[in-house]
Biopython code that builds the backbone (N, CA, C, O; Angstrom):
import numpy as np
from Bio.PDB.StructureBuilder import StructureBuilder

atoms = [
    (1, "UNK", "N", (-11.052, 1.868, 21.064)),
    (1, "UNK", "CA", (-10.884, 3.302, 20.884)),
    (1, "UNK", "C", (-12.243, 3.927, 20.565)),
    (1, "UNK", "O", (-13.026, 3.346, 19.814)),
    (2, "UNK", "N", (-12.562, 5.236, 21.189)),
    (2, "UNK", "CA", (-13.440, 5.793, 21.227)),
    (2, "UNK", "C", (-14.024, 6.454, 19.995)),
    (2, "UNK", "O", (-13.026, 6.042, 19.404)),
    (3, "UNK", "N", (-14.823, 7.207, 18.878)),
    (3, "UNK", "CA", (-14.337, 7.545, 17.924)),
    (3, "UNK", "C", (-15.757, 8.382, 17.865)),
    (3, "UNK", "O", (-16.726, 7.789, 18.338)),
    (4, "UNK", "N", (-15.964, 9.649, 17.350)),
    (4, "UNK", "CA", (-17.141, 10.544, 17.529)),
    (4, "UNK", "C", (-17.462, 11.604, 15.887)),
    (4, "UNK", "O", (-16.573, 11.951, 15.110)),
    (5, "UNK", "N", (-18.625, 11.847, 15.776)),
    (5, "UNK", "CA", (-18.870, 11.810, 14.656)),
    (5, "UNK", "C", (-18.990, 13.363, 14.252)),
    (5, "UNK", "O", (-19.339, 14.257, 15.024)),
    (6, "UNK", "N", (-18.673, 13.503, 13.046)),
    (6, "UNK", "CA", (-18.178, 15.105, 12.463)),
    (6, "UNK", "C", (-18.754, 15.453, 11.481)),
    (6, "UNK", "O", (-19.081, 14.541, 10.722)),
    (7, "UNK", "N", (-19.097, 16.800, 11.101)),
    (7, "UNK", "CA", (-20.127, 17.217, 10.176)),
    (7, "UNK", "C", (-19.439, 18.210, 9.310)),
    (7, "UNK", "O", (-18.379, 18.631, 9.773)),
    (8, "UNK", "N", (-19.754, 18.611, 8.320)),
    (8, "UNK", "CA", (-18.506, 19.687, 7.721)),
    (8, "UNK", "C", (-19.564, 20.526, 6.636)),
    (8, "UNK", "O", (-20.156, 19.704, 5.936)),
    (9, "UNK", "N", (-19.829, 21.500, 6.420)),
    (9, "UNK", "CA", (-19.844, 22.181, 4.989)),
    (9, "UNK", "C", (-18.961, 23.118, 4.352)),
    (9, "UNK", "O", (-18.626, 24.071, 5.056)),
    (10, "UNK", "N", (-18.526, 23.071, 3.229)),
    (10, "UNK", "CA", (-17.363, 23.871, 2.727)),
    (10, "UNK", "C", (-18.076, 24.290, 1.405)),
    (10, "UNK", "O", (-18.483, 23.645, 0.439)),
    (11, "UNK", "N", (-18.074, 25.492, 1.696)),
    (11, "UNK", "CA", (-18.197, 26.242, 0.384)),
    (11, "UNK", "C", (-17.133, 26.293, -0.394)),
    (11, "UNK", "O", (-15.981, 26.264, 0.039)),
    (12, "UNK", "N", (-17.487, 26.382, -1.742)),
    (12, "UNK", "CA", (-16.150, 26.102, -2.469)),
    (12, "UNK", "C", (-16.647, 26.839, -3.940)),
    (12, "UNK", "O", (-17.620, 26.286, -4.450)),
    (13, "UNK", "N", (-16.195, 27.806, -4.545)),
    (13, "UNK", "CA", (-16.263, 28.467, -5.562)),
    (13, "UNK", "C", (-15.612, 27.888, -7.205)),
    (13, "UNK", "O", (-14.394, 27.896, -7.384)),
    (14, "UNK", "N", (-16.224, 27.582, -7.915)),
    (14, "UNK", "CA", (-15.857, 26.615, -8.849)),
    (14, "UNK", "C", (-15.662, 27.404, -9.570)),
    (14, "UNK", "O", (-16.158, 28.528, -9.485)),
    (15, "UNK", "N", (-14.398, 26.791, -11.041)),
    (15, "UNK", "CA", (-13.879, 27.701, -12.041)),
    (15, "UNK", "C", (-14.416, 28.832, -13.077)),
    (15, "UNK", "O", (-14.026, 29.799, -13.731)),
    (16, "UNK", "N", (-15.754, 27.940, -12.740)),
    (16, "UNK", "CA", (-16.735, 28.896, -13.376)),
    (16, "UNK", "C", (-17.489, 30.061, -12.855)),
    (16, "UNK", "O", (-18.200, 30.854, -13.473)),
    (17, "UNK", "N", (-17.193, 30.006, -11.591)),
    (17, "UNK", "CA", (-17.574, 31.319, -10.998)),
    (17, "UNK", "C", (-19.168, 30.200, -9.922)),
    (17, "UNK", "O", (-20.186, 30.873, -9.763)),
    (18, "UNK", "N", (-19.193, 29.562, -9.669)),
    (18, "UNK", "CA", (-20.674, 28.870, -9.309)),
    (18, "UNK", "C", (-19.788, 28.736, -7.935)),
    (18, "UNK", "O", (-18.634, 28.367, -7.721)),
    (19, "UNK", "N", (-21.239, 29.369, -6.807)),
    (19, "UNK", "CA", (-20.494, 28.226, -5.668)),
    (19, "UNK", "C", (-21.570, 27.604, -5.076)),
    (19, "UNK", "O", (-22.737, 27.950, -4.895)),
    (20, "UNK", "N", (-20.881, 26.523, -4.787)),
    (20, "UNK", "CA", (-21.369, 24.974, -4.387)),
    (20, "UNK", "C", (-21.032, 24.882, -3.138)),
    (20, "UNK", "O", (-20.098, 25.561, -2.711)),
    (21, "UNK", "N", (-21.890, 23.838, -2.153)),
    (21, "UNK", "CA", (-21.458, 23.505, -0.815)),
    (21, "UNK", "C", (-21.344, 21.754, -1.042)),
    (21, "UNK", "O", (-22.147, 20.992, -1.581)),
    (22, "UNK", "N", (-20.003, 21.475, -0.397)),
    (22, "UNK", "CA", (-20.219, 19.822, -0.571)),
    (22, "UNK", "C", (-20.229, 19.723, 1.040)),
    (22, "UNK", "O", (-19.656, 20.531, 1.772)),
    (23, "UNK", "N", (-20.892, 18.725, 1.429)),
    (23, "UNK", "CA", (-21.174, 18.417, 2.875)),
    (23, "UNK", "C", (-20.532, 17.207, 2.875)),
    (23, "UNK", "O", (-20.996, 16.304, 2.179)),
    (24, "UNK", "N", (-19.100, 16.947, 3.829)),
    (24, "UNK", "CA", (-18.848, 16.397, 4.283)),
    (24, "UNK", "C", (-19.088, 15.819, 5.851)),
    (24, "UNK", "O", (-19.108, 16.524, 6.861)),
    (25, "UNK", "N", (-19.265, 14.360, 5.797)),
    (25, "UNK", "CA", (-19.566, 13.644, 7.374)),
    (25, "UNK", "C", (-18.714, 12.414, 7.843)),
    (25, "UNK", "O", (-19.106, 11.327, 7.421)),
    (26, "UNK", "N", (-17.695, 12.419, 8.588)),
    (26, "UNK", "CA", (-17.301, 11.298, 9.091)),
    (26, "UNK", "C", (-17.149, 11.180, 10.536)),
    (26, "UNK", "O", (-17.550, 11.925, 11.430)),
    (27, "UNK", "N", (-16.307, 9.796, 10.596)),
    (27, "UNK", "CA", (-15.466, 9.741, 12.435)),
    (27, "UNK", "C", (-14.572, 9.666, 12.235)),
    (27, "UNK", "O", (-13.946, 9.318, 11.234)),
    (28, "UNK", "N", (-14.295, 10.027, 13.294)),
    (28, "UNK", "CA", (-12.986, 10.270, 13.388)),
    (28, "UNK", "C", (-12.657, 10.165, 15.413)),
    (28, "UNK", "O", (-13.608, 9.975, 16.171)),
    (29, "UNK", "N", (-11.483, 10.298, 15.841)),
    (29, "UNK", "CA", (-10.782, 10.266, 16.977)),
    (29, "UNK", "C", (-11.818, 11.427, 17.559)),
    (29, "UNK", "O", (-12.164, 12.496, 17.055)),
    (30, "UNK", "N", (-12.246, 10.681, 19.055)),
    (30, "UNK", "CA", (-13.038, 11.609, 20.174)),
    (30, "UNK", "C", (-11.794, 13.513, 20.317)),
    (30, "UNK", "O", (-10.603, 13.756, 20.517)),
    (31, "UNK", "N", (-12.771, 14.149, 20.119)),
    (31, "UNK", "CA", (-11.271, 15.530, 20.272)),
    (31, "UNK", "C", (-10.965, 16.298, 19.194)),
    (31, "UNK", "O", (-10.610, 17.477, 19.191)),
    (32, "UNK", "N", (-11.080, 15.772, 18.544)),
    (32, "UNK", "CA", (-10.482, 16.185, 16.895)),
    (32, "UNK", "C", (-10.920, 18.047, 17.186)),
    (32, "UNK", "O", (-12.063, 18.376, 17.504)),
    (33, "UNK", "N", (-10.165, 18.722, 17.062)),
    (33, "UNK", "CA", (-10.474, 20.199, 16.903)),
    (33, "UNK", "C", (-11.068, 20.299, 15.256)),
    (33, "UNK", "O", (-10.997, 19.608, 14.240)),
    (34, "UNK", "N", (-11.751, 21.728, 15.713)),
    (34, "UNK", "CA", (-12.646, 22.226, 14.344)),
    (34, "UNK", "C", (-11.646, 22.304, 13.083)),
    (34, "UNK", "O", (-11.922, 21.895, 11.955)),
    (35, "UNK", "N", (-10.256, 22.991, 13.536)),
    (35, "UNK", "CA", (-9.163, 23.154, 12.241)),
    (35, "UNK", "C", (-8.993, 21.464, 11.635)),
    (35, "UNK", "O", (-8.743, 21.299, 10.441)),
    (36, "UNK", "N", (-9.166, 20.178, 12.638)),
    (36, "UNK", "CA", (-8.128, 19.220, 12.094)),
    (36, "UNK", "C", (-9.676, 18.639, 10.941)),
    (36, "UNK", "O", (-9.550, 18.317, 9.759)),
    (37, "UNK", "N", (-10.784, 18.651, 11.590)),
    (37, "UNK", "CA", (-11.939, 18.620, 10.780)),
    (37, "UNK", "C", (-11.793, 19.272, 9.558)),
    (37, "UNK", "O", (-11.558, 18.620, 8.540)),
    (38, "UNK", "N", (-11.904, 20.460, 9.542)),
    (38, "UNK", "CA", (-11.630, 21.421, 8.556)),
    (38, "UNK", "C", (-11.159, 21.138, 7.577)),
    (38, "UNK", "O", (-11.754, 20.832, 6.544)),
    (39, "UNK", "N", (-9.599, 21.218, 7.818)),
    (39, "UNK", "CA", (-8.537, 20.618, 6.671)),
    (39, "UNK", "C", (-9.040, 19.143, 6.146)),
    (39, "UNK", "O", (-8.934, 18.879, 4.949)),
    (40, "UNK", "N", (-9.580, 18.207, 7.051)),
    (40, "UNK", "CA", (-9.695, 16.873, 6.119)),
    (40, "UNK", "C", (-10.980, 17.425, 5.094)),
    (40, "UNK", "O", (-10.974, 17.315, 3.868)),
    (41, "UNK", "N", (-12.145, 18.083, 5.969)),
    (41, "UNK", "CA", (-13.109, 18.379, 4.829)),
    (41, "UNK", "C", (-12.365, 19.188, 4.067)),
    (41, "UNK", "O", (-11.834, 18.332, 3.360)),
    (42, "UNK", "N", (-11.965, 20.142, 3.715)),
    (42, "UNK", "CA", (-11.389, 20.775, 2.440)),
    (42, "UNK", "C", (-10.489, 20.310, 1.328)),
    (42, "UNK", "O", (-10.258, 20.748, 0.201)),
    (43, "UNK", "N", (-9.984, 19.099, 2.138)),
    (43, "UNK", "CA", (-9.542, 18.309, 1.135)),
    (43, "UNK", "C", (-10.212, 17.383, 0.427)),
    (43, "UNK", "O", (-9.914, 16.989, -0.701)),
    (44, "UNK", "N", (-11.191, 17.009, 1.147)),
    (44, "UNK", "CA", (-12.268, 16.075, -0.029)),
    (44, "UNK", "C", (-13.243, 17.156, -0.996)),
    (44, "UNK", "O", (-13.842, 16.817, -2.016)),
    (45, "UNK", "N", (-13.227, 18.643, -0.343)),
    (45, "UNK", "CA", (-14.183, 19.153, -1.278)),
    (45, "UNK", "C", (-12.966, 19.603, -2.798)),
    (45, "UNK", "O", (-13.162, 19.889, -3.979)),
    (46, "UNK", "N", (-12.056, 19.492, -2.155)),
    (46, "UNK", "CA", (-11.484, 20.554, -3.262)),
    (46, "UNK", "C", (-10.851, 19.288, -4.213)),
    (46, "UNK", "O", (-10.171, 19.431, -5.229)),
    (47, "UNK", "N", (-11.198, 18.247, -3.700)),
    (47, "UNK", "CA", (-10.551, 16.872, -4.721)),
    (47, "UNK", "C", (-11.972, 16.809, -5.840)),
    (47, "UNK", "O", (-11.876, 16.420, -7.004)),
    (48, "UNK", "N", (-13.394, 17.327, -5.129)),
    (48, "UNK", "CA", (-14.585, 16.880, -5.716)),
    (48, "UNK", "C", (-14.989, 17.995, -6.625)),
    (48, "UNK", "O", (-15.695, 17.866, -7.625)),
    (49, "UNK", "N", (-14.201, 19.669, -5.941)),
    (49, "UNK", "CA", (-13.928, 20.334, -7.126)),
    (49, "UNK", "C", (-12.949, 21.203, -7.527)),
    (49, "UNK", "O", (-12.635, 22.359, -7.244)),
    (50, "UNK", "N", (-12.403, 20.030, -8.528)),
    (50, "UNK", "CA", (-10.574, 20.311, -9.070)),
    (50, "UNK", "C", (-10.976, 21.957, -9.642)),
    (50, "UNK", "O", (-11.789, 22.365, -10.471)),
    (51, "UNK", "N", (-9.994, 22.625, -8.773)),
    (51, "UNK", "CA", (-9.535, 24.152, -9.448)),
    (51, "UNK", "C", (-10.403, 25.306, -8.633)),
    (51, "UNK", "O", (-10.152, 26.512, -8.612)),
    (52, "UNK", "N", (-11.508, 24.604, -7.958)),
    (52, "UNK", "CA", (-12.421, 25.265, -6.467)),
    (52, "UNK", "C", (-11.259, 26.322, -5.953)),
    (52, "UNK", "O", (-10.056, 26.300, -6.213)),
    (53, "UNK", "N", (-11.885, 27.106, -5.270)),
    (53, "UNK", "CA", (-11.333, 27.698, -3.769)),
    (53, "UNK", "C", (-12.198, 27.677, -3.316)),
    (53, "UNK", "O", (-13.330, 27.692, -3.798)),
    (54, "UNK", "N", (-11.654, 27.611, -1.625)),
    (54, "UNK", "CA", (-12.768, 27.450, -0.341)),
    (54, "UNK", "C", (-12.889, 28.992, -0.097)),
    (54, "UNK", "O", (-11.932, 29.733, 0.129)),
    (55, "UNK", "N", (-14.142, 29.352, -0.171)),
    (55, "UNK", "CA", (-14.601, 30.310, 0.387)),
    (55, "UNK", "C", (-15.396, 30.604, 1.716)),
    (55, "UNK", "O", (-15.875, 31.674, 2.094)),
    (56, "UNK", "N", (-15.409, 29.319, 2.349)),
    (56, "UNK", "CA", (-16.428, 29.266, 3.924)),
    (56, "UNK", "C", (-16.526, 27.524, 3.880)),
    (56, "UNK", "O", (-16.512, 26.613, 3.052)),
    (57, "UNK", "N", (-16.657, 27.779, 5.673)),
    (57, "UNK", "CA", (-16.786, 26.886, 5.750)),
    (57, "UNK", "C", (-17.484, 26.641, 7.563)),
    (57, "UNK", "O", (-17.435, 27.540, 8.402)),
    (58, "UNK", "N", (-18.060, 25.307, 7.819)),
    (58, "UNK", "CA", (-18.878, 24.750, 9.170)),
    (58, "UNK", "C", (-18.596, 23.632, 9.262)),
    (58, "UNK", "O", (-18.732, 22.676, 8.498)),
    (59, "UNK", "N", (-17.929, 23.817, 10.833)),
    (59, "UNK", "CA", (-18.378, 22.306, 11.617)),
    (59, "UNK", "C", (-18.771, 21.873, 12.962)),
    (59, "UNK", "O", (-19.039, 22.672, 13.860)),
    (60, "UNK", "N", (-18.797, 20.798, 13.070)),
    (60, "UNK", "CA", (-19.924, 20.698, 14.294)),
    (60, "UNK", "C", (-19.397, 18.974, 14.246)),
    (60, "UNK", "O", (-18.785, 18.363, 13.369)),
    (61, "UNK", "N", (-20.035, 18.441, 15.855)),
    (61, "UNK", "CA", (-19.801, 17.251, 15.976)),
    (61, "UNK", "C", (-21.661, 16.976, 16.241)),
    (61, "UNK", "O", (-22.547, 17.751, 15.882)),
    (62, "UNK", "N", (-21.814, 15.851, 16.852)),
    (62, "UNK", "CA", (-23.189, 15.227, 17.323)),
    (62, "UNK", "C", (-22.837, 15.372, 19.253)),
    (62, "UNK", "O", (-23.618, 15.373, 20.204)),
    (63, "UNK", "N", (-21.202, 15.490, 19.182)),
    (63, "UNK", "CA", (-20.889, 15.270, 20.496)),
    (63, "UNK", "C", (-20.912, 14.038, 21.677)),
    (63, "UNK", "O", (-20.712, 13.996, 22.891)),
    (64, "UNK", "N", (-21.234, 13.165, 20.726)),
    (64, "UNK", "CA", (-21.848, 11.498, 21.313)),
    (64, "UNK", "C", (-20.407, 10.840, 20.583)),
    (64, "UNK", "O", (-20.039, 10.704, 19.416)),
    (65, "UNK", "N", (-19.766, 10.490, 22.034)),
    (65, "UNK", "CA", (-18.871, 9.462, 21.952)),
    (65, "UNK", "C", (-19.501, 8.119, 21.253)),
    (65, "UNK", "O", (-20.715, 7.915, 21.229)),
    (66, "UNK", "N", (-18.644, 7.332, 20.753)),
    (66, "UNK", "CA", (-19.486, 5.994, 19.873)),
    (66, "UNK", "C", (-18.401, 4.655, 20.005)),
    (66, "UNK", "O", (-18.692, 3.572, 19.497)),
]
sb = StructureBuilder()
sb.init_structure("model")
sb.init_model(0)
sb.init_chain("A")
sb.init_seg("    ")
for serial, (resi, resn, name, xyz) in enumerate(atoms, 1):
    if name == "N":
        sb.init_residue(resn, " ", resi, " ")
    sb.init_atom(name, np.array(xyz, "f"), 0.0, 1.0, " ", f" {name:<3s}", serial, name[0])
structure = sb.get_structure()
């Protein structure tokens, strides 16, 4: 199976009023749309900051099957 590599930044506004970008990067399945990216990055940012909201967010592949 083919599997291609994904880039993510999610802004995320912390309880304290600070906002932070956590940069998420993985692989994942050749295809993956920007939303299915999305949602997995927002879920690792908002696990990294409990009580965050996402306020923005980017993604992008390398586009090189692997």
């Amino acid at each position: 199976m083919s599997t291609q590599h994904y880039n993510a930044q999610i802004h995320v506004r912390t309880k304290a009023g600070d906002l932070v970008t956590i940069y998420h990067d993985t692989s994942g399945p050749v295809g993956m749309s920007a939303s299915e990216v999305r949602a997995a990055a927002e879920k690792v940012a908002l696990a990294e900051v409990p009580g965050g909201k996402v306020e923005g967010s980017r993604v992008s592949t390398d586009g090189k099957q692997h």
